[in-house]
Each structure stands twice: as C-alpha cells, then as structure tokens.
C-alpha positions in Angstrom: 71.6 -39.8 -1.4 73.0 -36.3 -2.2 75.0 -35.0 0.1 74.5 -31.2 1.3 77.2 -28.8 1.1 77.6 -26.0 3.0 77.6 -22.2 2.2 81.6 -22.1 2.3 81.7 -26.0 0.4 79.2 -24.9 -2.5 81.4 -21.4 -3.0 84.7 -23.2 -3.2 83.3 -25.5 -5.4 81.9 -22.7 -8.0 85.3 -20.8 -7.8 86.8 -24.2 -8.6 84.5 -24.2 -11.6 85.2 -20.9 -13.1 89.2 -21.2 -12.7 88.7 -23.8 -14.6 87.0 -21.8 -17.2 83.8 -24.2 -16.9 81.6 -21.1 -16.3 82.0 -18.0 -18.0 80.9 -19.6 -21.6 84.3 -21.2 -23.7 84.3 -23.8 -21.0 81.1 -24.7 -21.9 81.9 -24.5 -25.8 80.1 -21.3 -25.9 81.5 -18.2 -28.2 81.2 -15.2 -28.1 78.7 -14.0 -30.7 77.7 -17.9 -31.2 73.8 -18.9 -30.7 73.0 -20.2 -27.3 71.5 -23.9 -26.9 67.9 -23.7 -28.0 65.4 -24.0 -25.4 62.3 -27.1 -26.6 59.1 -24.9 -26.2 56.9 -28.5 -27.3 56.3 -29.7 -24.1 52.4 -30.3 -23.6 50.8 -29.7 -20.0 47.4 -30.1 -18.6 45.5 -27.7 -16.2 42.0 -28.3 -14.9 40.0 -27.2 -12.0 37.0 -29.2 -11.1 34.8 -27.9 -7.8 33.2 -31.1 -5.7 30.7 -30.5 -3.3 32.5 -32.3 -0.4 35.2 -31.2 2.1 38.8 -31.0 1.3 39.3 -34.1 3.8 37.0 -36.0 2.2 38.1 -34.9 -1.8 41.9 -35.7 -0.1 41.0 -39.2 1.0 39.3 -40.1 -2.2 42.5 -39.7 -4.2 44.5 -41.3 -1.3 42.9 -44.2 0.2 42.7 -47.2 -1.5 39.9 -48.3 -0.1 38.3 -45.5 -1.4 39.9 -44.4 -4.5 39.1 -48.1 -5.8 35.0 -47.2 -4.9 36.1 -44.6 -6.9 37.3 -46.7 -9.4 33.9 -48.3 -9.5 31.9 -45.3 -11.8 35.0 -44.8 -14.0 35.4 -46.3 -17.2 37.6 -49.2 -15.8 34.4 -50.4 -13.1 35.8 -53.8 -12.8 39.4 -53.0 -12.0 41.8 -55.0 -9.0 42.1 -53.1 -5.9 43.7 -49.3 -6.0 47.4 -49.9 -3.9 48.6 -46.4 -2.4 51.0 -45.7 -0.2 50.2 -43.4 3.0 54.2 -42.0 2.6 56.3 -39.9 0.7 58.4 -41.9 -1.7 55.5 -44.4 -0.8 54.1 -45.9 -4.5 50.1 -46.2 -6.0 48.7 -48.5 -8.2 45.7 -47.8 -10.1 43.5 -49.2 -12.3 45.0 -52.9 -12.0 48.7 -51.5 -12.4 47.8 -49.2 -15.5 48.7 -45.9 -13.3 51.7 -46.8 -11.5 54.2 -44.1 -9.5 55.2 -42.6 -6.0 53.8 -39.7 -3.9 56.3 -37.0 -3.9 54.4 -34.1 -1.5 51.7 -35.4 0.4 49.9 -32.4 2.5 47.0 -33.7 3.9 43.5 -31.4 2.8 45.4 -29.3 1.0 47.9 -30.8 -1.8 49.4 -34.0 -3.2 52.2 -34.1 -5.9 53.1 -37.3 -7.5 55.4 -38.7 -10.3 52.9 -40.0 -12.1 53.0 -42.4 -15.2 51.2 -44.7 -17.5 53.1 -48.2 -17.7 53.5 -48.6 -21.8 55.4 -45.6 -21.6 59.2 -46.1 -21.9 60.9 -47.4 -18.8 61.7 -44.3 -16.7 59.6 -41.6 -17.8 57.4 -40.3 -15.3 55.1 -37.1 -15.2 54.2 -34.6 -12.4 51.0 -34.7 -11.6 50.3 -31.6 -8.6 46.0 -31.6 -6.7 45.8 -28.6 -4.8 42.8 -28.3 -2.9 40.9 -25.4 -2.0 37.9 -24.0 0.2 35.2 -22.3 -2.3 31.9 -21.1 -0.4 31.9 -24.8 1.4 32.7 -26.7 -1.3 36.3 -28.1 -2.4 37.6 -26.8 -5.5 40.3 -28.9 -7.0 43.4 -27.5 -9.4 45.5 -29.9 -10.7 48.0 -29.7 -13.3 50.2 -32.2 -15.0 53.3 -31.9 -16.8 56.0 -34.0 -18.2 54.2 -36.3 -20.1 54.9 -37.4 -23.9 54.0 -35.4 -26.4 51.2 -35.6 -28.2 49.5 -37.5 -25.2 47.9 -34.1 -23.8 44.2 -34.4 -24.9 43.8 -38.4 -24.3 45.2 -37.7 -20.7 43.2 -34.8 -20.3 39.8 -36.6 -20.8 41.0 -39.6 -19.1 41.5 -37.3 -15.9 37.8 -35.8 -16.6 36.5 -39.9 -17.0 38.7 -41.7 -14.3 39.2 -39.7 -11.6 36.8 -36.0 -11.8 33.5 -37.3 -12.7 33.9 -40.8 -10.8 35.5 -39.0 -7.5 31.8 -36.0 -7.9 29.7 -39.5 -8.6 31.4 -41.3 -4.8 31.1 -38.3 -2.8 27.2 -37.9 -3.7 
C-alpha cells in the first residue's frame, strides 16, 4: 500500500531531489541541446457509443450481474459459455466467457460508469487494458460511451468487433 505524504513531506522530498541534481535534466542524463526521450505515439485505442433502449439501471446491471451478463452471454457468439463471475466491489474480479475475459473492477458508479482493467487471458502475464462504460440519459433511452485503451497493438479492430458481437448487440438483444 502507498503511503501518503503530506504537503510539507512531498516538498522536502522534491527539494531532496533537485539538490541532488535528479531534476533539473543532467541528473537525469539529459543535456543541454540533447534530444529529449521520444514519446511512442502507436498505441491503439477504441471508442464506441452504442444507444440501448433501456434505463441506465438496467444497461448498468447487464454488464454487472452475473446472472445477467451470462443471459447476455447467451445471444453472443460464445452462447454456450460457463457462468459470467463478477464481483459487486472495487478491486472485486469478473470472469467472462468461461475465463476468456478475466480482470477487476476499478470504478464502479452505479447507473452512471464502470472502469475496469480489463484483459484477454493469452495475452502475456500482467498486461491489462482499461476498459471505461459511461452511461448516459438520451430522450429516455441509455446511450453508452465506452472506450478502451491499453491493449496490444495491432489487436484494435479484432477487439473492436468483438465488443460490437459480445457485449453491444447481445446486451440490445436481452433488454428487448
């Protein structure tokens, strides 16, 4: 657990830093007139907005019962999956599709948004994803935004239809 520091702690600690010649750049094996660290600009991200024509309650417990999300489960392209497993807490951990989607809830906001590190089990032990559902009221209807980040590369298009087969179109299917 990380511990907090105070205003006074955090400013003794940064003065400590910079006598130390840490920050101000040739602590950091920075020169003047050298090229900074390149920033990676090939990270892949997904944003979709889908509108179902149910309440943000009822669009909410879809994705976070398990009793329902696995009837969800049931007109997506893995029908005859084991039982969905998620958590009601944050830190709390799902299990979807028979363990294929595995991760923990990270912001659970109940009707209105649910962030989760998020992950595909072949992918290399550790690496998770962000996936953020906000929900929204539009003319009595729920309209969904969700975006997902951190994935591997070159993974953006098959996740992004496998959000559109397994969880929008199946959740618009349950709620009728």
């Amino acid at each position: 657990m990380l511990d907090r520091l105070t205003r006074r702690e955090f400013s003794a600690n940064v003065a400590s830093f910079v006598g130390l010649g840490v920050i101000g750049g040739e602590g950091l094996g920075i020169l003047r007139g050298a090229a900074a660290p390149e920033v990676t600009k090939t990270a892949e991200a997904i944003h979709q907005e889908v509108v179902f024509n149910a309440s943000r309650k009822r669009v909410y417990d879809a994705l976070t019962d398990a009793a329902q999300f696995t009837k969800v489960t049931s007109f997506s392209s893995v029908k005859n999956a084991p039982p969905a497993q998620i958590a009601h807490d944050v830190g709390g951990m799902f299990s979807l599709f028979g363990g294929h989607i595995i991760g923990r809830h990270l912001e659970l906001v109940p009707e209105q948004r649910l962030v989760q590190a998020w992950r595909v089990v072949d992918w290399s032990p550790g690496v998770y994803s962000i996936a953020r559902f906000e929900l929204a009221d539009r003319a009595g209807k729920t309209a969904l935004i969700f975006d997902h980040a951190g994935f591997p590369n070159g993974l953006g298009d098959h996740l992004a239809q496998g959000w559109r087969m397994n969880y929008w179109e199946p959740i618009k299917k349950y709620l009728g």
